[in-house]
Backbone as JSON, one array per atom type, in Angstrom:
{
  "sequence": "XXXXXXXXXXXXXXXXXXXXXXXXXXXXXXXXXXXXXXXXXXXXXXXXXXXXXXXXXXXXXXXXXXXXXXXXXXXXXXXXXXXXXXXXXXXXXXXXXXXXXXXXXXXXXXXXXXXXXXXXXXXXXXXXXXXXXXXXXXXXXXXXXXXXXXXXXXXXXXXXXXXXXXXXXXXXXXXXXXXXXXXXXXXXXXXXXXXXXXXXXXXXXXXXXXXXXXXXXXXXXXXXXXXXXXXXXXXXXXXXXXXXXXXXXXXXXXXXXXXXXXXXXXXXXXX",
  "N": [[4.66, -12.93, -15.28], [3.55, -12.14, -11.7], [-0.18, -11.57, -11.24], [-3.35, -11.06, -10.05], [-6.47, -11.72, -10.49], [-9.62, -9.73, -9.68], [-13.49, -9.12, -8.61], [-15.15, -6.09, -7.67], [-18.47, -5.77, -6.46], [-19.03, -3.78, -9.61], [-16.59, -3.0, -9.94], [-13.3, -3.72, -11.25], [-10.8, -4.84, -10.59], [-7.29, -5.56, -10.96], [-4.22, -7.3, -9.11], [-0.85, -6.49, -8.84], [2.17, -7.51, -8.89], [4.84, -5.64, -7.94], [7.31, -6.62, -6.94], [9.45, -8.17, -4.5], [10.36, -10.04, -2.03], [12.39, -12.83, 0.44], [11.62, -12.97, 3.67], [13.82, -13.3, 6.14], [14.51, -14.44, 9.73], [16.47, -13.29, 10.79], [16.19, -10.92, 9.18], [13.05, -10.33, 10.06], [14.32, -9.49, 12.69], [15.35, -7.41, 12.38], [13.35, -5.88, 11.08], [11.61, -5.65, 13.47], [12.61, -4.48, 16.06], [12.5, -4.01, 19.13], [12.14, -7.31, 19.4], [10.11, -9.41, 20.56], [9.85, -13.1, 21.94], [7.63, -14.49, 21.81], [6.61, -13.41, 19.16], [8.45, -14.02, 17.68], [8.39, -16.67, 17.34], [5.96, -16.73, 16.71], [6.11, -16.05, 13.73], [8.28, -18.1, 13.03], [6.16, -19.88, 12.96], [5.3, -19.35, 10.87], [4.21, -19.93, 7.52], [7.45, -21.51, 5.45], [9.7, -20.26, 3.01], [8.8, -17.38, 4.04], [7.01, -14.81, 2.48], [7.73, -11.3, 1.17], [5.65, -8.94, -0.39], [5.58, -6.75, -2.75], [2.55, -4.09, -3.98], [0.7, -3.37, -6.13], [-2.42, -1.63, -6.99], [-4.35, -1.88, -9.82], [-7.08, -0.7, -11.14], [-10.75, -0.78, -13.01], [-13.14, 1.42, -13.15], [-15.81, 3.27, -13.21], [-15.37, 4.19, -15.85], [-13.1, 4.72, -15.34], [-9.34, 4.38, -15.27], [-7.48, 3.23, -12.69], [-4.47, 3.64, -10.73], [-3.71, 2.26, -7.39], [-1.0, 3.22, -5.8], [2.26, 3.04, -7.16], [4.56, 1.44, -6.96], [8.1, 0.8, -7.1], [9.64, 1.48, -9.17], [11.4, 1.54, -12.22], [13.89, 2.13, -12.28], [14.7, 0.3, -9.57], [14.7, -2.53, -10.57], [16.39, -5.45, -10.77], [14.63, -6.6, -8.58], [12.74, -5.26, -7.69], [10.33, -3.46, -9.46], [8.52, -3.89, -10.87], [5.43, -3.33, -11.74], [5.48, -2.37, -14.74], [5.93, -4.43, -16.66], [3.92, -6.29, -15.83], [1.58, -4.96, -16.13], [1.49, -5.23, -19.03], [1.25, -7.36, -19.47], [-0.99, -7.75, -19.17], [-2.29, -6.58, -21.51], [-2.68, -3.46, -20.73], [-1.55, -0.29, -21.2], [0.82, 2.48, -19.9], [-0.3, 4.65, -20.7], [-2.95, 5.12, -20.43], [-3.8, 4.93, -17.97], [-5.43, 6.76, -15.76], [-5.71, 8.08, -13.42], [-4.01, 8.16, -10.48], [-3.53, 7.36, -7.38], [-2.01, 7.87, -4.57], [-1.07, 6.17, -1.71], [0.54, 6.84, 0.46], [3.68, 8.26, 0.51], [6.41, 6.57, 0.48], [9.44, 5.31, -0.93], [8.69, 2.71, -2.4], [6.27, 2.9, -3.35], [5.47, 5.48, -4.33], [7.76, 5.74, -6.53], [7.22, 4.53, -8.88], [6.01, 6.53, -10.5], [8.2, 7.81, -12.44], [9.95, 7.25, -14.55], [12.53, 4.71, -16.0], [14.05, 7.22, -17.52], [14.03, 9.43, -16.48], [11.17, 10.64, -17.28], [8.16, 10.9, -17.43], [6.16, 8.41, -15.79], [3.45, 8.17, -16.44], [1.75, 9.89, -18.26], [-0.64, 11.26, -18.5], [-2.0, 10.85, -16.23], [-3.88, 11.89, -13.45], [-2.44, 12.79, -10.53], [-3.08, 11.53, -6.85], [-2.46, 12.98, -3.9], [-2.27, 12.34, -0.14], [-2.89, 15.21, 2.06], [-1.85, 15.49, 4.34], [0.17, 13.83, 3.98], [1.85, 15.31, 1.95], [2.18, 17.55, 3.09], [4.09, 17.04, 5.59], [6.44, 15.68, 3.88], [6.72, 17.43, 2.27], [6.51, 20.13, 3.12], [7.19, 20.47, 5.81], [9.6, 20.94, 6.78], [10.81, 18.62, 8.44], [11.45, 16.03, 6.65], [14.15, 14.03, 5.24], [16.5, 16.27, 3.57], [17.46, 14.96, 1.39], [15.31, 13.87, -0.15], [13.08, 15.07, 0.07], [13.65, 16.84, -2.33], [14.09, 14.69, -4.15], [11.62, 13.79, -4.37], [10.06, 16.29, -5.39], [11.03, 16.76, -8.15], [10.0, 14.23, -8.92], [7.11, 14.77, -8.52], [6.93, 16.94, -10.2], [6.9, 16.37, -12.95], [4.34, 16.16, -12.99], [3.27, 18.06, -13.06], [0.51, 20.57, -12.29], [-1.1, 18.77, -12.09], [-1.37, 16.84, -9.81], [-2.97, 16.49, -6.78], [-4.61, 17.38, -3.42], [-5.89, 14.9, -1.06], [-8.5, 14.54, 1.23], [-9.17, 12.69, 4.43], [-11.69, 10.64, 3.91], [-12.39, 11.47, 1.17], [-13.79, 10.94, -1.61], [-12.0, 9.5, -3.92], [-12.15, 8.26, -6.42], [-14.66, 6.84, -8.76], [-16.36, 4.99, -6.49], [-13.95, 4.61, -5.0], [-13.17, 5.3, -1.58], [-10.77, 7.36, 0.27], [-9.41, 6.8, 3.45], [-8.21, 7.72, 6.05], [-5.24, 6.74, 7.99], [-3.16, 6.78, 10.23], [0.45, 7.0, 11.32], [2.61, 4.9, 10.23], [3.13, 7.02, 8.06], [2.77, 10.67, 8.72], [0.54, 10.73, 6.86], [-0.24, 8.46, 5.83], [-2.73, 6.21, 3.91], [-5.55, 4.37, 4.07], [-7.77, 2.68, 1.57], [-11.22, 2.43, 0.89], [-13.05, 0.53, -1.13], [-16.26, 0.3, -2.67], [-19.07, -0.92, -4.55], [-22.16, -1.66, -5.43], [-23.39, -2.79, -3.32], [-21.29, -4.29, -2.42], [-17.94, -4.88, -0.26], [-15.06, -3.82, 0.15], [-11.48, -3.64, 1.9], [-8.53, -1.77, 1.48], [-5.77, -1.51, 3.35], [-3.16, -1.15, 3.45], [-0.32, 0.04, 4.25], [-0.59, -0.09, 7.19], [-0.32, -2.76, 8.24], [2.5, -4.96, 7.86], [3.4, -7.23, 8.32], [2.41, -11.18, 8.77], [2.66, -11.52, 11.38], [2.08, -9.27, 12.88], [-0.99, -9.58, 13.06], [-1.53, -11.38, 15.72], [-0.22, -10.13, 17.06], [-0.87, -7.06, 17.5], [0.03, -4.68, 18.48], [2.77, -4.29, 17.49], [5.17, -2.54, 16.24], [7.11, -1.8, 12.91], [10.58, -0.79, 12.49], [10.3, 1.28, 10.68], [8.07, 2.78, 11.0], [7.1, 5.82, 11.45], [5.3, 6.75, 13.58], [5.21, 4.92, 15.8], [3.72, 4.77, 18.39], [1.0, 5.17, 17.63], [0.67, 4.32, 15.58], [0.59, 1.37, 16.27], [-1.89, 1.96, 17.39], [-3.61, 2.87, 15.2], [-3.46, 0.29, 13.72], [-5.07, -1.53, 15.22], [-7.2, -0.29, 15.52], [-8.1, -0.68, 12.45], [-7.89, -2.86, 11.94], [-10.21, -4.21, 13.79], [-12.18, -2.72, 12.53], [-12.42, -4.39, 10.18], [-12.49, -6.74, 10.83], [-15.25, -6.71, 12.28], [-16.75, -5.87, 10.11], [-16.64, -7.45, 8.16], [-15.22, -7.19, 6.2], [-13.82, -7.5, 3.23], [-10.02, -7.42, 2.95], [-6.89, -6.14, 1.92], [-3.31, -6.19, 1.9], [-0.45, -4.4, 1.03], [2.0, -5.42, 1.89], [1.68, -8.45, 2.17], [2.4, -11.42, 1.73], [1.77, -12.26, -1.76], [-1.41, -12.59, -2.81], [-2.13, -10.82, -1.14], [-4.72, -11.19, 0.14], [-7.74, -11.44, 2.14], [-9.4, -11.86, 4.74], [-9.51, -10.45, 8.27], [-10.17, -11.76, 11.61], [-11.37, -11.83, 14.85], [-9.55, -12.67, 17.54], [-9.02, -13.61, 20.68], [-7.9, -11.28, 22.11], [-6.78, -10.31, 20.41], [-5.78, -10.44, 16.12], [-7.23, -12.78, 13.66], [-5.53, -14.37, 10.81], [-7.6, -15.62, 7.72], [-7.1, -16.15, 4.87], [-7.5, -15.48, 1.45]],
  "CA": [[4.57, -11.86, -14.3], [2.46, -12.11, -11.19], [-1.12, -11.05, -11.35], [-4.71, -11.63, -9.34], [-7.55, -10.79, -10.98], [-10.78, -9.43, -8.8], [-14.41, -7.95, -8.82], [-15.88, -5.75, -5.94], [-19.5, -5.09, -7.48], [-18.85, -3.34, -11.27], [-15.07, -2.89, -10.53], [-12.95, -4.72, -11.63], [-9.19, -5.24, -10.16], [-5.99, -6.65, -10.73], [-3.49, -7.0, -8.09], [0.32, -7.0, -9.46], [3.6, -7.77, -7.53], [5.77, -5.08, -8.1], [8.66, -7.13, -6.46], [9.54, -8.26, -2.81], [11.78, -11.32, -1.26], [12.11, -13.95, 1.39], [11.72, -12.16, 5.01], [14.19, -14.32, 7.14], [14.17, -14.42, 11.13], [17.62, -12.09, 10.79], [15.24, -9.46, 8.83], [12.33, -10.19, 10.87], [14.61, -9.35, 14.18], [15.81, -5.88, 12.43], [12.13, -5.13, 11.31], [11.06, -5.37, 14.91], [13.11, -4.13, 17.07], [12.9, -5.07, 20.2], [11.3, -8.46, 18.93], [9.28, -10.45, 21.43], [10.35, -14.18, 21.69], [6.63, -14.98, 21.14], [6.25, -12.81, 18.61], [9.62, -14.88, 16.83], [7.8, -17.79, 17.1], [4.52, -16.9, 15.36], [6.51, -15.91, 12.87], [8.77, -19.25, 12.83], [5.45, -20.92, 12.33], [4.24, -19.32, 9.31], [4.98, -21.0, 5.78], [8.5, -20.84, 5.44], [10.16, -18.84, 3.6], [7.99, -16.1, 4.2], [8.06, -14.07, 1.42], [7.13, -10.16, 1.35], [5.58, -8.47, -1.42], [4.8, -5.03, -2.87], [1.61, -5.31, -4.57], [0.05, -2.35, -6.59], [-3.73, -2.09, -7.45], [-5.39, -1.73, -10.88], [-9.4, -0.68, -10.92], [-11.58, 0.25, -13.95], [-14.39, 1.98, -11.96], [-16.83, 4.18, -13.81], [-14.95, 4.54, -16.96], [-11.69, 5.67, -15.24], [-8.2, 3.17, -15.24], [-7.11, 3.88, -11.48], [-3.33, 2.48, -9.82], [-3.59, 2.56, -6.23], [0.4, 2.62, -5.52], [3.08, 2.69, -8.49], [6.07, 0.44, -7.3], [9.71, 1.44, -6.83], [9.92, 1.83, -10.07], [12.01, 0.76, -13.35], [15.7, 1.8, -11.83], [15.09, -0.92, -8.61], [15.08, -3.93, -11.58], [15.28, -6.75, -10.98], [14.16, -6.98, -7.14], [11.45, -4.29, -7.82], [9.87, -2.33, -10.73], [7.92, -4.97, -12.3], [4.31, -3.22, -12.64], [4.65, -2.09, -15.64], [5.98, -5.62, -17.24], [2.67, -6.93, -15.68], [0.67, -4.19, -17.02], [1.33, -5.48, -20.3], [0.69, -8.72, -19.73], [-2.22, -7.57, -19.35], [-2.41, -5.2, -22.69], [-2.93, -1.93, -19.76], [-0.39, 0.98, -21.19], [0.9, 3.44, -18.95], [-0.77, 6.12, -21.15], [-4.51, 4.34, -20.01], [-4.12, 5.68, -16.88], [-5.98, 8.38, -15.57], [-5.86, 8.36, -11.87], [-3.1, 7.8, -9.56], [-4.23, 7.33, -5.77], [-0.69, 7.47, -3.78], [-1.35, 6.31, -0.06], [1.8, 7.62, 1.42], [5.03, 9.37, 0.24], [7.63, 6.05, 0.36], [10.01, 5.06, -2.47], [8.11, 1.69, -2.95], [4.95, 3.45, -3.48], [6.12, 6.11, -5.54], [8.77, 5.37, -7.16], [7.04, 3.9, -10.5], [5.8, 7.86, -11.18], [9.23, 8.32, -12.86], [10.96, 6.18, -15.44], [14.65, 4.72, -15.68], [15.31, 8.29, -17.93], [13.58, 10.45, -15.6], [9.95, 11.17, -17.56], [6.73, 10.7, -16.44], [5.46, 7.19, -16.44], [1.66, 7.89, -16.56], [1.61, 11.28, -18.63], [-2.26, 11.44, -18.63], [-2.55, 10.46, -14.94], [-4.38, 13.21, -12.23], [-2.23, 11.8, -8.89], [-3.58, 12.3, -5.48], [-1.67, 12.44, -2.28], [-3.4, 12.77, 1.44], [-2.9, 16.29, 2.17], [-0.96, 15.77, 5.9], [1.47, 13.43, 4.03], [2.01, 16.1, 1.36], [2.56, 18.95, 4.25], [5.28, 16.22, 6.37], [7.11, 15.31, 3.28], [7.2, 18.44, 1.29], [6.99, 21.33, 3.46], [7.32, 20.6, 6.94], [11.28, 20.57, 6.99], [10.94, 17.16, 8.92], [11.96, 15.13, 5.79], [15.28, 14.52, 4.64], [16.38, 17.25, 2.07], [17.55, 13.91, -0.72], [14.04, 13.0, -0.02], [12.48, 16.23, -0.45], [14.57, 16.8, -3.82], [13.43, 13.44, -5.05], [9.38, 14.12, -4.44], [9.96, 17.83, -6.13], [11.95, 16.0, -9.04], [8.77, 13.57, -9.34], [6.11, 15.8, -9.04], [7.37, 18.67, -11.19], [6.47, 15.74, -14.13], [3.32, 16.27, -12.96], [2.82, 19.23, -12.49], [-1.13, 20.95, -12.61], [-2.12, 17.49, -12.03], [-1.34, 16.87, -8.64], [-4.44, 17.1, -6.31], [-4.0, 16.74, -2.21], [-6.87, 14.73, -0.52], [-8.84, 14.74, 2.8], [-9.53, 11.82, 4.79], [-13.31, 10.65, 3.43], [-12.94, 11.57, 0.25], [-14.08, 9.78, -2.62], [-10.95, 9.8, -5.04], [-12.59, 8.27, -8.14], [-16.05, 5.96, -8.34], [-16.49, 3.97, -5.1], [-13.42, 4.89, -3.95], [-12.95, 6.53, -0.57], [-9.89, 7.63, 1.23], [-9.5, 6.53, 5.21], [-6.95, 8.13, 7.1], [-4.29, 5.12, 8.49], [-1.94, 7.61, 10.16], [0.94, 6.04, 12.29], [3.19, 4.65, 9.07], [3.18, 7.87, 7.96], [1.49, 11.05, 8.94], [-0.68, 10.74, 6.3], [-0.6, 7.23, 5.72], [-4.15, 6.5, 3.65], [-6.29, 3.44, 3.22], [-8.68, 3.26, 1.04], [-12.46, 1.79, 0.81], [-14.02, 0.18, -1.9], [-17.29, -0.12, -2.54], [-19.32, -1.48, -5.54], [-23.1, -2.58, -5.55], [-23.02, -3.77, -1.81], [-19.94, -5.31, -2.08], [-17.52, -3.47, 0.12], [-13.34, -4.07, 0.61], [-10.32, -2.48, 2.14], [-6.81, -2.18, 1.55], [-4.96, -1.39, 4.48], [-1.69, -0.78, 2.57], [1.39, -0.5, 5.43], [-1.03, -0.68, 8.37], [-0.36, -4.07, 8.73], [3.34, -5.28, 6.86], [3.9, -8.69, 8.17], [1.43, -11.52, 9.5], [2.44, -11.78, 13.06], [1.05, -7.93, 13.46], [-2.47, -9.66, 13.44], [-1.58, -11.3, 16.7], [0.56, -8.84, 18.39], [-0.99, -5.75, 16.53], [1.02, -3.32, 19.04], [4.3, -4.63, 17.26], [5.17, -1.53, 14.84], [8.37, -1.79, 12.01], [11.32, 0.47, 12.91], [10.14, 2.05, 9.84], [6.61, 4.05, 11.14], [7.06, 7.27, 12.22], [5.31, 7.09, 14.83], [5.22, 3.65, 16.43], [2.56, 4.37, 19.52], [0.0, 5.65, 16.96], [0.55, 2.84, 14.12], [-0.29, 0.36, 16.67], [-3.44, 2.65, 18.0], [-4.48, 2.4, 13.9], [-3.73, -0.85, 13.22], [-5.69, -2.08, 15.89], [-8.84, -0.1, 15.13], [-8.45, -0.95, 11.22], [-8.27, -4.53, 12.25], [-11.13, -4.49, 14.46], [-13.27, -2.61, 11.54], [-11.82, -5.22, 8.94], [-12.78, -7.93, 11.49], [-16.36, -6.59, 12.83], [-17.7, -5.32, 9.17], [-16.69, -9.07, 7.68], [-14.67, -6.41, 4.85], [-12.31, -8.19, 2.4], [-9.09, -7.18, 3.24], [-5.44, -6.58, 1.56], [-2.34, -5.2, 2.57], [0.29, -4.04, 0.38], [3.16, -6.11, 1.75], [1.55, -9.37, 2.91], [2.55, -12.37, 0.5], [0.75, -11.85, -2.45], [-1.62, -10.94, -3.43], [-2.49, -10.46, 0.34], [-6.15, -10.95, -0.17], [-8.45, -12.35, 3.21], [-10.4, -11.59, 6.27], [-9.51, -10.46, 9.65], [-11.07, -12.26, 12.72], [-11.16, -11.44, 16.39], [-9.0, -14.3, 18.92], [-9.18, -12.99, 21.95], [-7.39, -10.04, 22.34], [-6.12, -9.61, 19.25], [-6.75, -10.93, 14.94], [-5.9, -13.82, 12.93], [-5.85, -13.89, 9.17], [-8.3, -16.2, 7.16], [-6.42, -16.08, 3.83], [-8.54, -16.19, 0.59]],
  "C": [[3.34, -12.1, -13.42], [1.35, -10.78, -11.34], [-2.37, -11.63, -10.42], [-5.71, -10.91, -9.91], [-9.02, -10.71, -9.98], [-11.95, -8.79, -9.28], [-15.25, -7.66, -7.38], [-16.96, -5.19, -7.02], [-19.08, -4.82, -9.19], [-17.45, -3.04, -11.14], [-14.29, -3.7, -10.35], [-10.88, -4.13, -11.53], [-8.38, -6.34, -10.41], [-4.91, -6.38, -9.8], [-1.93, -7.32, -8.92], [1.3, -7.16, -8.76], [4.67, -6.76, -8.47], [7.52, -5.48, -7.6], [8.4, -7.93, -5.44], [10.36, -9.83, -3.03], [11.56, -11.78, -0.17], [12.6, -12.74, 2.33], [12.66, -13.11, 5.9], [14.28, -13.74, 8.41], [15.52, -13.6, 11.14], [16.93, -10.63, 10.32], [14.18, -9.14, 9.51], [12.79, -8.93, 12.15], [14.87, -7.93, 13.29], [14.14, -4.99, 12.3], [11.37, -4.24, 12.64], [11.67, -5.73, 15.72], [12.92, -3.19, 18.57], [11.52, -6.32, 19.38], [10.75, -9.52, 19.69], [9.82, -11.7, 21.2], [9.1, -14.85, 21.22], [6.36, -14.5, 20.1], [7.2, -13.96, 17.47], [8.9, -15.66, 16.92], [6.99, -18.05, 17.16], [5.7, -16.64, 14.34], [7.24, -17.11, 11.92], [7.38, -20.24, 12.12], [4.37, -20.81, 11.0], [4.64, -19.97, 8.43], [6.35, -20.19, 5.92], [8.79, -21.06, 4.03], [8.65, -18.31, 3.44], [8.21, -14.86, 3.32], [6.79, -12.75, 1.47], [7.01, -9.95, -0.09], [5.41, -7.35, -1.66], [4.14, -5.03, -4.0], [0.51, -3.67, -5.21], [-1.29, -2.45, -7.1], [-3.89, -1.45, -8.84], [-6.88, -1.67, -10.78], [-9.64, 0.54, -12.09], [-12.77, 0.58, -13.01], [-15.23, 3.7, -12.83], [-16.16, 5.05, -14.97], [-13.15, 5.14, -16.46], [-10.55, 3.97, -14.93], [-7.59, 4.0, -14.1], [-5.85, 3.11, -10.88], [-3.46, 3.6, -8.54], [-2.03, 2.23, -5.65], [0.75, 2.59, -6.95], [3.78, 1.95, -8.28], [7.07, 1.62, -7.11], [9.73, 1.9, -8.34], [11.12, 1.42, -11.1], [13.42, 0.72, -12.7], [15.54, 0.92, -10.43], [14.54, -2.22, -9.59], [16.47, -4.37, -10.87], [14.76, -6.78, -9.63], [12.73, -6.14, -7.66], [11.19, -3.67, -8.68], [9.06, -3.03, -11.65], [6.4, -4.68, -12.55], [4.1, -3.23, -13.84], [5.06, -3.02, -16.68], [4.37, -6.09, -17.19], [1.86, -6.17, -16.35], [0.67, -4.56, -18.38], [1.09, -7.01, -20.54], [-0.31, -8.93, -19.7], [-3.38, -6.2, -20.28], [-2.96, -4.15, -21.67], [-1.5, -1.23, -20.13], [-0.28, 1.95, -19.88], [-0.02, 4.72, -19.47], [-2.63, 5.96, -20.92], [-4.48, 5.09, -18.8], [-4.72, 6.83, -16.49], [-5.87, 8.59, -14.62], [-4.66, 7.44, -11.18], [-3.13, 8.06, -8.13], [-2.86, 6.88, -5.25], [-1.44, 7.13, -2.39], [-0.47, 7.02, 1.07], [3.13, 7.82, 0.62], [6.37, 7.84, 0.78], [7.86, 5.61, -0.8], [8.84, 3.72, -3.0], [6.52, 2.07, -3.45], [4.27, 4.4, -4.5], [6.81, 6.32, -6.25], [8.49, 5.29, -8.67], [6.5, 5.24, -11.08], [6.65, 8.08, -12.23], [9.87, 6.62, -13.72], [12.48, 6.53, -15.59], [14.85, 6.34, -16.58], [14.48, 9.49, -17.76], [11.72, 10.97, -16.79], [9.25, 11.1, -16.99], [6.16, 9.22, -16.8], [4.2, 7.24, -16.62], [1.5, 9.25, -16.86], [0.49, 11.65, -18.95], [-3.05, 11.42, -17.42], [-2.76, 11.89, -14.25], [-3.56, 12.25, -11.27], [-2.62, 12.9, -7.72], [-2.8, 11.84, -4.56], [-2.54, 12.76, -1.01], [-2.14, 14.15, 1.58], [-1.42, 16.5, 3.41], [0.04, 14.72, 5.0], [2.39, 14.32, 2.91], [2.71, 17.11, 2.47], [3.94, 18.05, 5.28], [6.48, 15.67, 5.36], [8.31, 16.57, 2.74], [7.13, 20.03, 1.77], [6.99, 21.54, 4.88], [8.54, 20.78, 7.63], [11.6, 19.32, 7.67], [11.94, 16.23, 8.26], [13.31, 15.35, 5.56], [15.61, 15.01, 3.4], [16.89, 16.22, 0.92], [15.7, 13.79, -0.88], [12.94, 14.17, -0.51], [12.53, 16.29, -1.58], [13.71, 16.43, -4.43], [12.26, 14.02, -5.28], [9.1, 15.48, -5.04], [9.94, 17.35, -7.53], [10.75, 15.37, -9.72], [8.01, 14.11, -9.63], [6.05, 16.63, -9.85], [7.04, 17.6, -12.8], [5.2, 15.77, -14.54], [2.45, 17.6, -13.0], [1.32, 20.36, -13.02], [-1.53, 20.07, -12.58], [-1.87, 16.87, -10.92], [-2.22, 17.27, -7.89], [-4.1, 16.65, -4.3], [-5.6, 16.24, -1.8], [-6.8, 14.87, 1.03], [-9.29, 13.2, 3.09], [-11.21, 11.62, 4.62], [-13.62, 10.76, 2.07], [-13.44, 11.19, -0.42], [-13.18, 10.66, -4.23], [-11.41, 9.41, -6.26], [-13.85, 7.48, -7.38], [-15.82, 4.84, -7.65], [-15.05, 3.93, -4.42], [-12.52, 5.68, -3.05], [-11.6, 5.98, 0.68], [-10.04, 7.26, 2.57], [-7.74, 6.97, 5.84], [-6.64, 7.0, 7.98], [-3.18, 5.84, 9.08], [-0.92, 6.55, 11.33], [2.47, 5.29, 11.51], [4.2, 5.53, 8.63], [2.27, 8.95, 8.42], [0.43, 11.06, 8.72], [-1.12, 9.82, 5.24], [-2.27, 7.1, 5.33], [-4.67, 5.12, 3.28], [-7.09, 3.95, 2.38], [-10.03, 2.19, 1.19], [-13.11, 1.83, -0.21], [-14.68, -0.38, -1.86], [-18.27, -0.09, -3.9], [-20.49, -2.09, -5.65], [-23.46, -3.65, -4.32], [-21.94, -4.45, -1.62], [-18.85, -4.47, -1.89], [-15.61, -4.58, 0.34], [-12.59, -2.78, 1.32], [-9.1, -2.69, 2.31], [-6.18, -0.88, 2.37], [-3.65, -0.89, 4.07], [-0.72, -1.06, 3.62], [0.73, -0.42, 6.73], [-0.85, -1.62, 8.9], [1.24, -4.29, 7.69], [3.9, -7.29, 6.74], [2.9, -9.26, 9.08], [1.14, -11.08, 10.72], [2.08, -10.46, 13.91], [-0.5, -7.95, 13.8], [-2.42, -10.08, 15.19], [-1.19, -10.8, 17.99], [0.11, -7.59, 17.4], [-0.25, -4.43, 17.52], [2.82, -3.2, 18.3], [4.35, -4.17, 16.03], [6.83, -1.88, 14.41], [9.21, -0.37, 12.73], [10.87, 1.66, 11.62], [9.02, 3.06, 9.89], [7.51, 5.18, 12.07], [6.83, 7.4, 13.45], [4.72, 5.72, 15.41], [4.28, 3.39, 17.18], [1.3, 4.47, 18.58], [-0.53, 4.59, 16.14], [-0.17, 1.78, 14.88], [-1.72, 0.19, 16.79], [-4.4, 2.62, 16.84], [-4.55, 1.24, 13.64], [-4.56, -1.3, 14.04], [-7.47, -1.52, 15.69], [-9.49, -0.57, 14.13], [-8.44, -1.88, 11.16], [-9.44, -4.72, 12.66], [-12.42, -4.24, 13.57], [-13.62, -3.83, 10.5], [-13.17, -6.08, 9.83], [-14.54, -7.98, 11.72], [-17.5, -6.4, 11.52], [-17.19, -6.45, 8.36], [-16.09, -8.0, 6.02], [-13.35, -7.71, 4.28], [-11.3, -7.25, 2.9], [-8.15, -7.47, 2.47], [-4.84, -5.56, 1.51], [-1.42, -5.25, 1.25], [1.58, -5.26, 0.23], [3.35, -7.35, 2.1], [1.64, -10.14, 1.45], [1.27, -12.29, -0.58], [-0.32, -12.99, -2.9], [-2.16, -10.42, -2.17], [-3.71, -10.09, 0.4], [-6.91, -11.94, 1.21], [-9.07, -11.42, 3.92], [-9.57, -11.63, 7.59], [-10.64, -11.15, 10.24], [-10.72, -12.06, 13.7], [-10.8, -12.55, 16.68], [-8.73, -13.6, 19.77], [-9.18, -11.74, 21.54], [-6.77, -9.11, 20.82], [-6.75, -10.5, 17.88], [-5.88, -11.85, 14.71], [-6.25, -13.65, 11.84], [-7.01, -15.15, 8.06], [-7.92, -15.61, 5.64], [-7.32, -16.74, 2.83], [-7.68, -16.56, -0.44]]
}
């Protein structure tokens, strides 16, 4: 089972691949639609195949066992659901958990809350959601009512342990929430920081390379398309200007590097 092991200062991360598959230039073109012809061919010239991942974090951080992201979860086997295989490959139970830091409200994200016969997979875990994607999911009528359901269905496993955050917060030791809206409303990076040693995972701000050099070129899947660009482009430019480690959720794993400024736009320096 894939794994990456990391340390930012005193905490100490593993990155796991909850799943993902080869992106081909047929999936590319539905991703991003309307698809630039230059845009197709950065993409043509990355490593081929090009393979997407979904990539959940692990961090002990001041005595607490923290997943940033759960995975789809056990019923998408075999394509997706494979944290909590890896978790044991790296003796980590689900019942270790204490903190569950969601970034945004999609199945791949939350999904692994819930096991194939509906319990709670982390029955010790506090989970936090950002507040505005809490209010657009679950009570804005926006969402679609399966979708609603579902996230009632989930949560109600949780229930008194559910907490909503604010952009800034500081969800457990060293690390703090950043509002990433654009994805979703309340789409959330986060920032860790550790003894001077600082990172940030970007999560769906960024989903596939060739967004470093066209960062206006949003997935049919954000919400709100003009906005996502208007974040990704700032959270690039921070990445890029504050020399921050960087990793995205869905960039081949374990999607660990550095932004850099080229002209107008970033390129990726892959660690």
């Amino acid at each position: 089972m894939t794994s990456h092991k990391l340390a930012i200062g005193d905490i100490q991360l593993i990155f796991f691949s909850d799943g993902g598959g080869p992106l081909s230039e047929e999936g590319i073109a539905k991703t991003f639609n309307p698809l630039p012809e230059e845009a197709l061919a950065a993409f043509q010239a990355l490593p081929q195949p090009y393979t997407m991942s979904s990539t959940p974090v692990y961090l002990q951080t001041g005595g607490q066992h923290v997943l940033i992201d759960v995975g789809s979860g056990e019923g998408q086997l075999p394509e997706e659901g494979h944290l909590l295989a890896g978790m044991a490959t790296e003796d980590i139970t689900p019942d270790e958990i204490d903190t569950v830091i969601l970034t945004h409200l999609h199945m791949d994200h939350f999904g692994g809350l819930r096991r194939a016969d509906e319990t709670a997979t982390f029955p010790n875990a506090q989970v936090y959601v950002a507040r505005a994607e809490w209010t657009h999911w679950l009570e804005s009528g926006k969402a679609p009512a399966a979708r609603v359901e579902l996230l009632k269905a989930v949560f109600a496993l949780y229930e008194g342990r559910v907490h909503l955050y604010e952009s800034g917060e500081i969800l457990a030791p060293g690390i703090t929430a950043l509002a990433l809206p654009g994805h979703t409303p309340g789409h959330s990076g986060m920032l860790i920081e550790s003894n001077g040693k600082r990172a940030l995972h970007i999560v769906d701000a960024l989903h596939v390379a060739i967004q470093m050099p066209y960062p206006d070129l949003s997935p049919v899947y954000d919400v709100d398309p003009v906005l996502s660009g208007q974040t990704r482009r700032m959270v690039l430019s921070r990445a890029a200007s504050e020399h921050l480690l960087t990793f995205s959720y869905h960039l081949p794993f374990p999607g660990l590097g550095y932004i850099v400024h080229k002209g107008v736009a970033f390129a990726w320096d892959q660690v």
